[in-house]
C-alpha positions as CSV (number, residue, x, y, z in Angstrom):
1,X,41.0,5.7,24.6
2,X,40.9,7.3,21.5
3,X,37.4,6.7,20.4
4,X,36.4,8.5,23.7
5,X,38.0,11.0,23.4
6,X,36.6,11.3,20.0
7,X,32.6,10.6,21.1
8,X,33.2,13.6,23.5
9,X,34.7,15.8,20.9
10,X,31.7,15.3,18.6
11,X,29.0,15.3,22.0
12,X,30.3,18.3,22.6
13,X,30.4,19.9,19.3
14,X,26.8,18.4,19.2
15,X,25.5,20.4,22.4
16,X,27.2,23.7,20.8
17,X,25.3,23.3,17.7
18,X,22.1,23.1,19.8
């Protein structure tokens, strides 16, 4: 549970940074 939450923490980060 917590590595999800992680992958969509830095996903999310990496769409911002696009």
């Amino acid at each position: 549970m917590k590595r999800f939450i992680y992958t969509a923490v830095v996903l999310f980060c990496a769409t911002i940074a696009q």
